[in-house]
Legacy VTK file of the C-alpha trace (Angstrom):
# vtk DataFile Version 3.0
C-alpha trace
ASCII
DATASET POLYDATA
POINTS 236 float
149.692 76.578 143.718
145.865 77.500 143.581
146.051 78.689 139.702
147.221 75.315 138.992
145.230 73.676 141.458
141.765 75.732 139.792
142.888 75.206 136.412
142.784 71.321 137.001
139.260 71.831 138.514
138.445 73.873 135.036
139.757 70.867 133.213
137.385 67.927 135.182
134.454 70.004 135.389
134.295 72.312 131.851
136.403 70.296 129.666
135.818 66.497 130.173
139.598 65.613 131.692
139.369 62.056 133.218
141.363 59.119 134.392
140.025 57.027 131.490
141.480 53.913 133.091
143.857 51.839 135.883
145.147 48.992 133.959
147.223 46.413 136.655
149.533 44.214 134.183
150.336 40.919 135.696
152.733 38.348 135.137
151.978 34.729 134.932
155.028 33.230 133.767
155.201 31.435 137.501
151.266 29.935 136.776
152.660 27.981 134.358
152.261 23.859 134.605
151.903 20.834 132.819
148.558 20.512 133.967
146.177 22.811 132.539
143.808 22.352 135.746
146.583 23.324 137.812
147.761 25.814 135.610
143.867 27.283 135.439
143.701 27.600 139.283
147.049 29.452 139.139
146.155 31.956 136.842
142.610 32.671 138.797
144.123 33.091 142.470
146.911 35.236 141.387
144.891 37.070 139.429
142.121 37.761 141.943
144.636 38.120 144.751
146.422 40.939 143.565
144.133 42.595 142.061
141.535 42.288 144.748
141.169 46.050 145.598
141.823 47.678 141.934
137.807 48.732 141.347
137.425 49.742 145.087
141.250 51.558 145.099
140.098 53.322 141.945
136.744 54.365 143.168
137.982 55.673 146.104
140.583 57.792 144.261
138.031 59.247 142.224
135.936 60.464 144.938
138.636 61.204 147.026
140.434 63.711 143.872
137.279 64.419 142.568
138.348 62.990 138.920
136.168 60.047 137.457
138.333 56.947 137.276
136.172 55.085 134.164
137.872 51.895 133.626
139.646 49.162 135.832
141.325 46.660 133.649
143.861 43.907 134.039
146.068 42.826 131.540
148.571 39.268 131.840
151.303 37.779 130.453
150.330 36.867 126.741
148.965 33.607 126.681
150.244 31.836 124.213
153.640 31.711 126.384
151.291 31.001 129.757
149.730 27.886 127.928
152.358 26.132 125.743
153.218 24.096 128.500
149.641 22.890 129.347
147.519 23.304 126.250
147.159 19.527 124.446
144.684 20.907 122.167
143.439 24.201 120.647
140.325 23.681 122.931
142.589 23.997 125.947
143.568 27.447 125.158
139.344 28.516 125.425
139.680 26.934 128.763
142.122 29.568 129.648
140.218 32.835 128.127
137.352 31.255 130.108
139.006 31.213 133.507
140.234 35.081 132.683
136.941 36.055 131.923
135.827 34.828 135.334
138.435 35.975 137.215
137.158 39.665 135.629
133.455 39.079 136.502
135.214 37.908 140.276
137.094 41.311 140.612
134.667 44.094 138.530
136.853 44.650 135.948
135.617 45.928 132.466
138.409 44.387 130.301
141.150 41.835 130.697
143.260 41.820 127.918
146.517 39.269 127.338
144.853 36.256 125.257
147.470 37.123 123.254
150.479 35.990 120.658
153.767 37.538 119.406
154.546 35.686 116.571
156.199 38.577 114.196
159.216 36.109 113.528
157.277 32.440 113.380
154.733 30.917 115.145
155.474 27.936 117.802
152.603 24.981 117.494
151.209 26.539 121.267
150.664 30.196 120.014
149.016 29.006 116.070
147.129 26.705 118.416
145.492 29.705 120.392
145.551 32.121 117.337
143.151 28.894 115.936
140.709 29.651 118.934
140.620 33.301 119.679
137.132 33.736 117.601
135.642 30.698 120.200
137.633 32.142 122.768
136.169 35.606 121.942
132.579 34.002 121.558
132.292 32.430 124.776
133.667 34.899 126.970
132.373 38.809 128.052
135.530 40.522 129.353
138.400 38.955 127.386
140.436 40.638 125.101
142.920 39.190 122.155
146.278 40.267 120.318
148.492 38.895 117.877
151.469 40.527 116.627
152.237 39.782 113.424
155.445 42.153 111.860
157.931 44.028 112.803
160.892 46.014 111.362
163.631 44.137 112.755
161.813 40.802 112.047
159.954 40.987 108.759
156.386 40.340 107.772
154.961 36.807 108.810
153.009 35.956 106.097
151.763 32.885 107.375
150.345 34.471 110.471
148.470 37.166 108.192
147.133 34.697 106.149
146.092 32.962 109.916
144.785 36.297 110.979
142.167 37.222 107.847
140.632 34.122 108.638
140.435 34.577 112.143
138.866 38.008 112.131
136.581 36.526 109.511
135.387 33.529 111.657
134.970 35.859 114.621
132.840 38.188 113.184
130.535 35.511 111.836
130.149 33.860 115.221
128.873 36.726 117.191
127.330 37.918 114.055
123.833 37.884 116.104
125.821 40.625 118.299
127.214 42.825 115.940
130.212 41.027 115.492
131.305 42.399 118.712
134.239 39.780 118.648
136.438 42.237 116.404
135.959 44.747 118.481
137.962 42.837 121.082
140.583 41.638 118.772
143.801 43.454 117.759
146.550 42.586 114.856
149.546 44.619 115.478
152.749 45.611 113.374
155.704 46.523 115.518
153.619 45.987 118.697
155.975 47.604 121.878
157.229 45.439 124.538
154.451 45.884 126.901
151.260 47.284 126.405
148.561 48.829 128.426
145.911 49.709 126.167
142.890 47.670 125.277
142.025 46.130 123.299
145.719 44.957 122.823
147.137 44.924 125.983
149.439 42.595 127.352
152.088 42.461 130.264
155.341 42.066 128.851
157.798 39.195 130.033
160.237 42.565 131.191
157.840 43.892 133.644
157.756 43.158 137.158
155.262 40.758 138.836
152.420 43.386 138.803
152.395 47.092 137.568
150.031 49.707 137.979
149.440 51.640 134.435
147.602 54.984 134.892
145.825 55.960 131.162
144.287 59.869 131.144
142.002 60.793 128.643
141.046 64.584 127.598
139.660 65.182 124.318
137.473 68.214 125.893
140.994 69.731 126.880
142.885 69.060 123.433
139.646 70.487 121.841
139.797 73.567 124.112
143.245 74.152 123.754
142.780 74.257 119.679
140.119 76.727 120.312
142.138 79.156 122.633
145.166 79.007 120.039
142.577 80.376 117.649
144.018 80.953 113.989
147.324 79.632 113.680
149.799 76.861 112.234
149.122 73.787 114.878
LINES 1 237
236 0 1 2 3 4 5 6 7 8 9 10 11 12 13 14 15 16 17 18 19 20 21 22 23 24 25 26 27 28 29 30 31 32 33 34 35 36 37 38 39 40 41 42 43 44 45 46 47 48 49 50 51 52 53 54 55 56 57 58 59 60 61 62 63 64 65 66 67 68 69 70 71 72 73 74 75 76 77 78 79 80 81 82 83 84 85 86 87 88 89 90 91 92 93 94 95 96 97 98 99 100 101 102 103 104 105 106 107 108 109 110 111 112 113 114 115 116 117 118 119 120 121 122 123 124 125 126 127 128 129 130 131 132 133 134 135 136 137 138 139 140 141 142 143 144 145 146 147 148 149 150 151 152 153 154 155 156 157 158 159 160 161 162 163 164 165 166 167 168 169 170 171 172 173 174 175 176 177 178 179 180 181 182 183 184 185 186 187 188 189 190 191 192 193 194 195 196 197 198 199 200 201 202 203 204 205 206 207 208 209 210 211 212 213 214 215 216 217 218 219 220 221 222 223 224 225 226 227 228 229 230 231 232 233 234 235
């Protein structure tokens, strides 16, 4: 009705409401080969096929509703799973963060987040072997974005991927130290990370999605902050 319909104009234009991003998760369990070349180009055309129109779709929304539409992001299948197949060396697995990071410059995307490990119960030789690289993979790339899950309550504590971890974050930070270590700000260690996960910097498609998934993030700090203030004095 039109009270509803004005107060959502109130919200966009007095209190800072916005669509703060249109992540597309992806799954590229299916780019998977022995080759890494092979498994490179898979990863780029399915990647740039489907989400061809996400920064047009998502512009035209915006002007179309009237409500900004800030980010477009993509987010894959982590990649530690993606590469164990392909990857003979740690090296391999910056080849991979490279080809995501131009597959985002191909499409407009700000993020693409996925160069990623779940390792809360042990670590298989093909995720340490990307966990060894994120801070190069980090380093040479713009877009890319990196994960590693490293507890959880049903699981435990892996104490050897901690101990991987501090040095990781440590060695990532020192390489882009002539950017403000901008690395760790596109890294994320989780505890009990959930089974699929939109939200940079750790996002990730999860192995139960479907092939490609459309996550819709809305962001409204103005409106929380003006809904305090109308409540005025009382227990939140």
């Amino acid at each position: 009705n039109i009270s509803e319909v004005l107060e959502t104009n109130k919200m966009i234009l007095e209190e800072n409401l916005d669509v703060r991003t249109i992540t597309m998760g992806i799954s590229l369990l299916d780019c998977a080969d022995s080759s890494l070349k092979k498994t490179c180009g898979n990863i780029y055309d399915k990647i740039t096929t489907l989400a061809k129109d996400l920064v047009r779709t998502g512009d035209e929304i915006g002007a179309e509703f009237g409500v900004p539409v800030v980010n477009k992001r993509v987010s894959i299948t982590p990649a530690a799973i993606v590469g164990s197949s392909c990857c003979r060396t740690s090296r391999d697995f910056v080849t991979i963060a490279k080809t995501l990071d131009r597959a985002a410059k191909k499409l407009g995307v700000n993020f693409i987040g996925g160069f990623s490990a779940l390792v809360q119960k042990g670590m298989t030789n093909g995720a340490r072997a990307m966990i060894s690289v994120i801070p190069e993979a980090l380093t040479e790339t713009q877009n890319v974005c990196s994960s590693v899950n490293v507890a959880s309550t049903k699981a435990g504590i892996n104490m050897d991927a901690i101990a991987l971890m501090g040095s990781t974050i440590k060695r990532a930070a020192y390489l882009t130290r002539d950017n403000n270590s901008i690395a760790c700000a596109k890294l994320v260690v989780f505890a009990n990370v959930p089974e699929d996960n939109p939200f940079m910097a750790g996002a990730f498609h999860g192995v139960g999605e479907p092939d490609s998934v459309i996550n819709v993030g809305v962001s409204g700090p103005g409106v929380v902050a003006a809904a305090i203030r109308r409540a005025g004095d009382c227990d939140l």
